[in-house]
N, C-alpha and C positions, 0 to 999 in steps of 0.2 A: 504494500500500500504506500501513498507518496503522500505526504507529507500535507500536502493543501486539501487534501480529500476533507470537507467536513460531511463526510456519513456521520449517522450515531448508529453504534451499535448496541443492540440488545443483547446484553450479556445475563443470560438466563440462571445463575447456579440455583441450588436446592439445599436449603439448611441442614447441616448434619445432626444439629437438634432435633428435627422432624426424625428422621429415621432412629433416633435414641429413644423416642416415646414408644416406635412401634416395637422395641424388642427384635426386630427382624434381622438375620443375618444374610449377607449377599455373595455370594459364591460365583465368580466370574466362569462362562461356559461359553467359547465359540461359538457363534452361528452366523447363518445369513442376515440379512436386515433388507427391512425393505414391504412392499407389496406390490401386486399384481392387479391390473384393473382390466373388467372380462365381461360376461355374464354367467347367467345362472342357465346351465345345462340340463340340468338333472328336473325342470318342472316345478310348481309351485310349493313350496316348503312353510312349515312355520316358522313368521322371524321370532315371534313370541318366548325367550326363554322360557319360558313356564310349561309349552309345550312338550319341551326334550324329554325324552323317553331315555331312560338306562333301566339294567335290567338288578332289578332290586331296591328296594329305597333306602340298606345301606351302603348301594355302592360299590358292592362285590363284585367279582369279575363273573361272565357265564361260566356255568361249570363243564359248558363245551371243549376240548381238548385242541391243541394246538393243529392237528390232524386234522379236524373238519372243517379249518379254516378255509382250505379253498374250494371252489365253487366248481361242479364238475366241467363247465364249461372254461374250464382256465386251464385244465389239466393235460391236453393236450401241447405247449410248450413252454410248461415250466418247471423249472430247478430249483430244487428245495434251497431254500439258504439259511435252515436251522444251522448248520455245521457251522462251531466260530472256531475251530480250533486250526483250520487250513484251507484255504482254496481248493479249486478242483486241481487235478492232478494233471500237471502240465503246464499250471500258471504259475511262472519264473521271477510274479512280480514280489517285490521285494515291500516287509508291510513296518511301519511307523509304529511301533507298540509303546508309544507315551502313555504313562498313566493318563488315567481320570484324575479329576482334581477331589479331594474328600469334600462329599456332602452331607454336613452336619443342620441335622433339625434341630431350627432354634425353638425359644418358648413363645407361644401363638395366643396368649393371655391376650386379651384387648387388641392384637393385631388386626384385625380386619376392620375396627373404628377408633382411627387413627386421630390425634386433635392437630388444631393445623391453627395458623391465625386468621383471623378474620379479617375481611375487608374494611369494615366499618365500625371495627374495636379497637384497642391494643390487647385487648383480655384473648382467651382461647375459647374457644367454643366444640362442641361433641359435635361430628359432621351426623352421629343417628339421630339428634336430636329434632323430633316435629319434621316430620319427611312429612310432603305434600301428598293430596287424596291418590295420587295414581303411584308412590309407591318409589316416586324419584324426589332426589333432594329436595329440600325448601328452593326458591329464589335466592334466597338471601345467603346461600352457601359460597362461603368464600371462593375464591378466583372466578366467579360467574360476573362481577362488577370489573369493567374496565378500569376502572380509577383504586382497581385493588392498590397499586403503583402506588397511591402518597400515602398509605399507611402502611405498609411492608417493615418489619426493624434492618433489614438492614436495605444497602442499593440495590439491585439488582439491573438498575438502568441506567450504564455509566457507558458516557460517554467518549469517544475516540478522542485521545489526545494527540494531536496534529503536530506538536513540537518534539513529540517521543514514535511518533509514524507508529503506534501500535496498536490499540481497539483489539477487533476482534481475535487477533495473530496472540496474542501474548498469555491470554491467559491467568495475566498474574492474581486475578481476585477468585474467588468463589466458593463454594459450601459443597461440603462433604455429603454423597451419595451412596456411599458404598460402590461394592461392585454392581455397573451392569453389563449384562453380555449380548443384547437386541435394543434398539429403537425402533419402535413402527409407527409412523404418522396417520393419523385420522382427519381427512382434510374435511369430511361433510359433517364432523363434531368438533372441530377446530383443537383438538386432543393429539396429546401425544403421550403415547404407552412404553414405559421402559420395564425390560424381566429384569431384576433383580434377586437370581435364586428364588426364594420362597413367597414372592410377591410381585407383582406387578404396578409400578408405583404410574400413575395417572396425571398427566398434566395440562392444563387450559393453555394453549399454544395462544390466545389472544388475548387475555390476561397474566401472562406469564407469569405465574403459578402452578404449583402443585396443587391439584385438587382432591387427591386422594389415593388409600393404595389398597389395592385387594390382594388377600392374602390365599394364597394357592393352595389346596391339596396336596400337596406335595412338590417337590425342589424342579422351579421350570428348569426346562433346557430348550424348547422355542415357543415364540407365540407367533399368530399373524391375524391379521385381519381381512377379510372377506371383500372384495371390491365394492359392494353396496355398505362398507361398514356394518353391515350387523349381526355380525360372527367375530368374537374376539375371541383366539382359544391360544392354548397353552400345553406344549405335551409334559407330560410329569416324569420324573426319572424312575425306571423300579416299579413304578406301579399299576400299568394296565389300565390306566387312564386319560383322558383328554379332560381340561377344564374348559370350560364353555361361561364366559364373562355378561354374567347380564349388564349391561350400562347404565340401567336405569337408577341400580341398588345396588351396583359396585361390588356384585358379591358371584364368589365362583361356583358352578355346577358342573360336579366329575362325572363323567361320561366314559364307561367300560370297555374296553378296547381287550383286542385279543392276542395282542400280543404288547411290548413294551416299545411305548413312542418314543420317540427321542428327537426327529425333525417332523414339521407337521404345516403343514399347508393348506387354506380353507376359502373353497368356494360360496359364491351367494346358494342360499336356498342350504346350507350347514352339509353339506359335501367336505368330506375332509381326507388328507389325505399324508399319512405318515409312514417316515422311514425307524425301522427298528434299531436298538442301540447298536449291538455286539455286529462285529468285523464283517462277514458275510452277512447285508442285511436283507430282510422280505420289505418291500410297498405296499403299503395296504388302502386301501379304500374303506369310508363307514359315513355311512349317513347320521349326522350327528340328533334325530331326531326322530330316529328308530330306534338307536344303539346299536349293544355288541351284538345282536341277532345279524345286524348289515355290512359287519365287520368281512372284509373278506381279502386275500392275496393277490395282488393284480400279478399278469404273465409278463413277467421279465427272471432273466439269471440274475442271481445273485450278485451286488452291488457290494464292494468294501467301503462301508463307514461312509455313505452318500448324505450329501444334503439333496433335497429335491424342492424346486422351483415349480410353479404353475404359470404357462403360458397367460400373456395378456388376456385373450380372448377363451381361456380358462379350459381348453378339449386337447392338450396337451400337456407333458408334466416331464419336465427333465429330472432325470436322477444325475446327480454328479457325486464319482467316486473319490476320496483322498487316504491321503499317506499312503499310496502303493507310489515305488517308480515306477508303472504305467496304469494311471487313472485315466479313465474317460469318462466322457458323460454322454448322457442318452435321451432319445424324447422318447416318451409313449400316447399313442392316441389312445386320450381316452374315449373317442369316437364311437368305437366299434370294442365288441365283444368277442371272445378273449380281447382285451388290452393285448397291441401289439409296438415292438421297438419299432420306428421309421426311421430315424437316423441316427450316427451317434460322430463324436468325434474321431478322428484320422490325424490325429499328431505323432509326428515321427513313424510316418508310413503304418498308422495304427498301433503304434506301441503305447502310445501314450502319455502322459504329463507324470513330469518327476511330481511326486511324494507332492500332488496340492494340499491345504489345507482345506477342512470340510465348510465350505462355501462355496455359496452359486446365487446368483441374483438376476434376472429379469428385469429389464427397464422399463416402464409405464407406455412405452410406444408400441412394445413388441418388438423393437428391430434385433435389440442386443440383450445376447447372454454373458456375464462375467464369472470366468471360470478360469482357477488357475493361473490369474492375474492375467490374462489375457480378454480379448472381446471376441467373443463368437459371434457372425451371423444367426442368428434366431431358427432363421430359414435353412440355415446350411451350415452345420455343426463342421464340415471339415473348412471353414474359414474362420480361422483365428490371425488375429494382429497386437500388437500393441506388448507395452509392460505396464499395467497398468495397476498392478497393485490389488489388495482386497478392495472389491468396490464394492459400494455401502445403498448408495442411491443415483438415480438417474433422473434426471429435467422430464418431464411431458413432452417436449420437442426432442427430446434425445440429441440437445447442443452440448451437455457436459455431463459431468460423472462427478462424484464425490469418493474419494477413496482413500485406505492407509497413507498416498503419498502428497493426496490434496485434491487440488481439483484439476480437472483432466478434459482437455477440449475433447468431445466424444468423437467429432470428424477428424482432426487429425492425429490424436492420441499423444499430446505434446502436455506435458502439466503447464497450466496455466500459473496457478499459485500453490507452493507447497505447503502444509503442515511443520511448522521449527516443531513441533512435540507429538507424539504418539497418538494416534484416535484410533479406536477399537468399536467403533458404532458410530450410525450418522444417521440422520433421517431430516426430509425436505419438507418446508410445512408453508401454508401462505401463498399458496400459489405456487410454488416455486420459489418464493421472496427470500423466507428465512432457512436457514440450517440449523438443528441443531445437532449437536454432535458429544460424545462421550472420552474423557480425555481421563486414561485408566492410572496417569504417575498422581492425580492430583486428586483421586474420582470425585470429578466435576463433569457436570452437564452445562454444556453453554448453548447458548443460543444466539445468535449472528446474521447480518444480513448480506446477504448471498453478493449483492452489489458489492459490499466489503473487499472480498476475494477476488471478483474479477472487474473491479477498478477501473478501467485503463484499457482492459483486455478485449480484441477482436476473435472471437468466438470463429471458427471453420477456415477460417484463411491459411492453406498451407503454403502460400506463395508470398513472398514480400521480396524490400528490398536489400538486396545484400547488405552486409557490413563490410569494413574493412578486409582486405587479403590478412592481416594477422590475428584475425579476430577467430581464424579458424584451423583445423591441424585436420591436413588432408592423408586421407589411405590412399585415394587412388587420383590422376589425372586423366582423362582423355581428351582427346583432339577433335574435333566437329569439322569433317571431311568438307561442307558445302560452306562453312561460315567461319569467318574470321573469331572462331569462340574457343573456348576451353570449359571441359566441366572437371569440378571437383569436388569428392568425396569425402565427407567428415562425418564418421561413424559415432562418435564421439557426441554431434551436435545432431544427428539425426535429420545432416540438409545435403542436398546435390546445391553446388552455387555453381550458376554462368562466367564466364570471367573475359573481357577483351582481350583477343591474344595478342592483338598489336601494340596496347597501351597497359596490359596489366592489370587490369582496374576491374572488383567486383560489378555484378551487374545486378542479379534477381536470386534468390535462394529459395528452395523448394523443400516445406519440409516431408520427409520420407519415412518409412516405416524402420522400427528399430531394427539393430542388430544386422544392420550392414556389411559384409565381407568382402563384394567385389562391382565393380560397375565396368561395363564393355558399350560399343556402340557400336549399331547397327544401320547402316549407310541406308539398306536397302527399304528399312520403316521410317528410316528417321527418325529412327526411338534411338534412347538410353535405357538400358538393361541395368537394375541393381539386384545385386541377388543381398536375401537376407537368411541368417541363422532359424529364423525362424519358416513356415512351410509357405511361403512365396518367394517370387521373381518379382520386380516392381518394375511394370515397361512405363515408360517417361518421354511426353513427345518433346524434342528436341526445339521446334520452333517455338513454344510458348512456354517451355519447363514448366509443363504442367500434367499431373498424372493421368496415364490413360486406364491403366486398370493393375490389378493383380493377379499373375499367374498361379494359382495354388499349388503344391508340388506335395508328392509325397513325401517327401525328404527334406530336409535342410540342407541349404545350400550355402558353398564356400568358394566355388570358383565355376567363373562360365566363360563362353564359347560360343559368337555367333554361327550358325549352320546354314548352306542353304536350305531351300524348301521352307521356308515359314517355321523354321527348327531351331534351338538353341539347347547347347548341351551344357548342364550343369553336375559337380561334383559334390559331394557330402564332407561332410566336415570331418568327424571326428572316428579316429580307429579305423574298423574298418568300415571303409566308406562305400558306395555306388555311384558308377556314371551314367548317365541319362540322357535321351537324346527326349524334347518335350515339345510337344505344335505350339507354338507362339499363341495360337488362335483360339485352342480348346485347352491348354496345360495338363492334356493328357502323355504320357510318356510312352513311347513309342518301341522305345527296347534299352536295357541299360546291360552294363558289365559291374558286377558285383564283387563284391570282397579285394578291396584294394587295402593294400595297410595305407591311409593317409594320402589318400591320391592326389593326385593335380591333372592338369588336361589343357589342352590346346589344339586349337584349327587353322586349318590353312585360310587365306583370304577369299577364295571360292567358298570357302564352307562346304567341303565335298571330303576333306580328309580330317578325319580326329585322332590325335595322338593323349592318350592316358597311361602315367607312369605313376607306382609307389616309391615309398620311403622309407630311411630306416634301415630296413632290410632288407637282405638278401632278393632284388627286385631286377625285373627287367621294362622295357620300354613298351606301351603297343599300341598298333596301330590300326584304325578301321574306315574303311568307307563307309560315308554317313550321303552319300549323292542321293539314295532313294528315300532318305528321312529314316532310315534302320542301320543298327552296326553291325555291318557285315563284312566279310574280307579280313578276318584278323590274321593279325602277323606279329611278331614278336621276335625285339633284337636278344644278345646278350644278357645276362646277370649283371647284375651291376651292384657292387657292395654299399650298402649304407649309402645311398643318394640321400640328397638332402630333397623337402620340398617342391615342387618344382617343374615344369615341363611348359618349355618356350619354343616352337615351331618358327620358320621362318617365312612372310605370307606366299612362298610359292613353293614351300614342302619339300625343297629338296637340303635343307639342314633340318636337324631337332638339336636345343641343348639342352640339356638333363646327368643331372650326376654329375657336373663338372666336365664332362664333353660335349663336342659336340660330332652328335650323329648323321650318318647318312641319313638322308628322313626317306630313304625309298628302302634301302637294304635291313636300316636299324641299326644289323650287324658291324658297320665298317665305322669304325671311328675318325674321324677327320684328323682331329686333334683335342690332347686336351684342354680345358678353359675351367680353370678354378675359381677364376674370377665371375662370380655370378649374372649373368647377362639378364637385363630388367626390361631394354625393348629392341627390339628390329626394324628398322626404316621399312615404310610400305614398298621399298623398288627389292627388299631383300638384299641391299649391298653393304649394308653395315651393320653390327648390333655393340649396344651399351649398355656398360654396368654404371654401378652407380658412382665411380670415379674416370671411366676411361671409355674411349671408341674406338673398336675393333674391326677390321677389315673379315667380313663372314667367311670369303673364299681359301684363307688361308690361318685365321685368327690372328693377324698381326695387329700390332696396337698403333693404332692412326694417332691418337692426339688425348690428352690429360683432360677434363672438363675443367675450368677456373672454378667452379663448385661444384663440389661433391653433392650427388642428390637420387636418392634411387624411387623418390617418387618422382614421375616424367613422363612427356607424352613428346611425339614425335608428328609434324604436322603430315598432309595426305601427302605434299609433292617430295617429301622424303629430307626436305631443305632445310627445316629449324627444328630444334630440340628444347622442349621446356622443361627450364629444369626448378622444380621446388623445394625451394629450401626452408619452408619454415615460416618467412616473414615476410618474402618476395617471389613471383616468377623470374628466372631469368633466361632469356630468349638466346642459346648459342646458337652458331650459322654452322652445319657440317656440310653445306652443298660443298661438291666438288673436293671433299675427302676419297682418298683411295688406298 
């Protein structure tokens, strides 16, 4: 925030005295945050708390057995996932066995009527006292008065000091909450509901007040709210129940469940829907105003330890698995009978997300899933982008995100403004207006206004204009064949910049998807190619650097290859790796060579010959024709001991250097000579190549001439005549025309 800003911010805390009268203890417990806004599928329901049916009036579980849980119609393809003691046999994936945190029940003596101050006293007042004829508080219950605000004891509405640029960033005032582990916002009751262990503490989001807290059946571990608001539930730990929150009377109704919730999800018309604690979990479905008789197994395999999310328009439900190295996540239509998977994620050619944490969250638009600290398509679970941290909440427009690392342009996945302190909960209230959020070193609940955060800032603009040449530290250069330009690659800043080749001088920067590793260019689209660690290509039109799409890929990708035919071949990154030949057009992959230790790869200027070499090890060179858009024609030179990295072609195929030589590029076999000095590019005529201090004569490896700076990031322009060489803090333009 800068300095002239006068926002006020609403700095929301919650007295730690209030939670000392309730006796209540609060036990911090991971989960999602958040809701989902949908309709009601399932047909006319009662909203009427008073309706819900459980089976017994004290609350006992059915004495149906875990076995008749599912429904014969489901049994056709599903896998038990009673077993917590190991996966099925075969799954290599490797599992997070962090404890639970200990949940101790505290004393519930007067908990569930809690005294609070009054609007219109300094005294305290009993929130049971004289409840109105329908069974809901008086009027006169404190936080319902706007002007609660001038009788408060202590601030709560302190405003940004402009000389200290701090407000809502800093945090340094506010009242003790205990632990929470959820925020869910209630925008059609202007509320906002925090789980706190063994309570669910209640707050007036427009009187900025705590209005009250209902005390749970037992230690929550999620609660959520129902798109039409009028389902607030809570799965209990241990116990084979769901709590079901009337609003009116602030008091909880447990609801039998047949097996033990632990995430829980709830549609309009009391549709709900939970994932079980222990490792291997079951999904269950239960109409929460039938009961345990409706309790039943939806058809999916077994999930490790999933949060599960409910699509916006609510006939979908993603389960997202964590703490396995390969988690994925899944959708189920609830559409149709058996429940069937329709898609799931494909990270790392399906292997899946290292060891996520159990969260997943749904943005209010429907477009995005966050999972894994990444953004999924909604629609197409194998497109994931971004780093984006535990995200908490999402805009109604789906322009930004709130998350672990702050707030997060949702278009281009850039943080906007960071968090200086920890948050472990967030939720959006006011339209959109306000945040508030949960900050665990201080446990304080604040509240802030969203304008705060993003100040200044231009929400989806991944284009602007450049800064200074030193303002950025490039991995890679290339040369733009039709125009006096240069691009460069700053992995680091997450931008492709333009650059004048004749003058030097930044021009426009583009910001780009993370985890960048290599950018090529391709004469024939006029695109820029970046490949990223993560499972895209990013094509980039050249005339207006601005993006045109992303290629999805099975694999992560570390080095490419323009190809003919509408083809680019790209390498994997890490051990043993795969090379890929993939259509520009579909990023289907068309045929790859597998099991490289640490590969590298390169093509001829045609795009018609591809050369991929390992590292390391005991490795040899090889070589395929890619002319029909397939690798075929392999061939294979010599062994080559412990090559480094590496494989540079010359653009008309008849050198490769690799391992410190350089090879016939038609035999493989014949060694030219060797070249220890590592060669970084090749003029397009193929009559010279340079390393990062020196320019070598190709025909014979003789050393033409010293560079005045050393620089092995470089690009060479099309006529073969100039060399840019970057150093750091300047291009500098050397002339090798008419070296020999």
């Amino acid at each position: 925030m800068t300095s002239n800003r006068r926002a006020t911010e609403l700095s929301c805390f919650v007295a730690g005295s209030i939670l000392a009268l309730l006796g209540c203890s609060s036990q911090g417990h991971s989960s999602a945050v958040g809701t989902d806004s949908g309709m009601d599928l399932r047909g006319d329901r009662p909203s009427d708390i008073s309706e819900l049916v459980r089976d017994g009036s004290s609350g006992t579980t059915d004495p149906v057995g875990d076995e008749s849980s599912d429904t014969s119609d489901l049994a056709s393809e599903r896998r038990s996932g009673t077993d917590t003691t190991a996966p099925e046999a075969g799954d290599a994936r490797i599992v997070d066995t962090s404890p639970d945190m200990a949940r101790d029940e505290p004393s519930r003596v007067d908990a569930a009527v809690p005294e609070r101050y009054d609007s219109d006293a300094a005294g305290i007042v009993d929130l049971a006292a004289e409840p109105s004829s329908d069974g809901a508080p008086s009027q006169d219950v404190p936080g319902s008065n706007p002007d609660a605000r001038d009788a408060l004891p202590f601030d709560l509405f302190r405003a940004i000091d402009s000389s200290t640029d701090q407000g809502a960033l800093d945090g340094s005032t506010g009242f003790a909450v205990g632990d929470i582990s959820k925020l869910v916002g209630d925008p059609q009751a202007g509320m906002l509901y925090a789980l706190s262990g063994w309570s669910i503490l209640v707050f007036d989001t427009v009187a900025k007040s705590q209005l009250t807290t209902v005390t749970l059946d037992g230690y929550g571990t999620d609660i959520d709210l129902s798109p039409d608001g009028q389902y607030l539930v809570a799965s209990l730990d241990g116990s084979k129940r769901i709590d079901v929150i009337d609003k009116r009377r602030w008091i909880a109704t447990p609801i039998d469940t047949r097996a033990d919730p632990e995430q829980v999800e709830v549609m309009n018309g009391g549709i709900a829907y939970y994932a079980t604690l222990d490792q291997w979990a079951e999904i269950h479905e239960i109409d929460l105003t039938q009961g345990v008789s409706s309790d039943f197994k939806l058809n999916i395999y077994s999930a490790f330890e999933p949060d599960i999310e409910l699509s916006a328009a609510g006939n979908r439900l993603f389960v997202a698995e964590s703490g396995l190295s390969g988690s994925n996540v899944y959708e189920l239509n609830l559409d149709v009978a058996p429940t069937r998977t329709i898609d799931q994620s494909n990270w790392d050619n399906g292997d899946g997300f290292d060891s996520p944490v159990r969260h997943a969250y749904v943005g209010p638009s429907g477009k995005h899933l966050y999972y894994a600290g990444r953004q999924l398509d909604a629609t197409n679970l194998a497109h994931a982008l971004g780093d984006t941290g535990t995200v908490f909440a999402e805009d109604v427009a789906a322009t930004f995100v709130v998350s672990t690392k702050g707030f997060i342009d949702a278009q281009t996945l850039t943080t906007v403004t960071s968090f200086p302190f920890a948050v472990s909960s967030a939720a959006l209230t006011a339209g959109d207006s306000e945040l508030w959020y949960y900050r665990p070193d201080l446990s304080q609940i604040v509240c802030a206004k969203v304008a705060d955060f993003l100040f200044g800032k231009t929400l989806g603009q991944a284009q602007s204009d450049a800064g200074p040449l030193g303002a950025y530290t490039f991995l890679k250069l290339v040369a733009d064949p039709a125009r006096a330009r240069l691009y460069g690659l700053d992995a680091s800043k997450n931008v492709v910049v333009s650059i004048d080749s004749i003058s030097g001088a930044t021009l426009r920067s583009l910001v780009i998807e993370v985890g960048a590793k290599d950018m090529v260019f391709d004469a024939a689209s006029d695109s820029i190619f970046v490949a990223h660690s993560g499972m895209e290509i990013e094509q980039i039109d050249a005339a207006t650097l601005s993006r045109m799409k992303f290629i999805y890929t099975p694999q992560d990708n570390y080095q490419l290859a323009v190809l003919s035919n509408n083809r680019i071949a790209s390498i994997s990154f890490d051990q043993w790796t795969t090379a890929s030949v993939i259509e520009i057009s579909t990023g289907v992959r068309d045929s790859s060579w597998q099991q490289i230790w640490k590969g590298a790869l390169s093509a001829t200027a045609d795009g018609n010959t591809l050369f991929v070499g390992g590292s390391d090890t005991h490795d040899k060179l090889a070589r395929f024709d890619v002319s029909t858009g397939k690798m075929t024609g392999y061939s294979a030179g010599n062994a080559i001991t412990s090559p480094s990295r590496g494989v540079l072609a010359t653009p008309d195929g008849t050198s490769v250097y690799y391992g410190g030589y350089c090879l016939n590029g038609t035999s493989l076999t014949e060694v030219r000579y060797p070249q220890p000095d590592k060669i970084v590019s090749v003029t397009p005529n193929s009559a010279l190549a340079v390393s990062s201090t020196t320019v070598y004569r190709v025909a014979d490896g003789t050393a033409v001439v010293t560079l005045p700076t050393a620089c092995s990031v470089q690009a060479i322009s099309s006529d073969s005549s100039t060399l840019y060489c970057y150093t750091g803090s300047s291009i500098n333009p050397v002339t090798i025309a008419g070296l020999h």
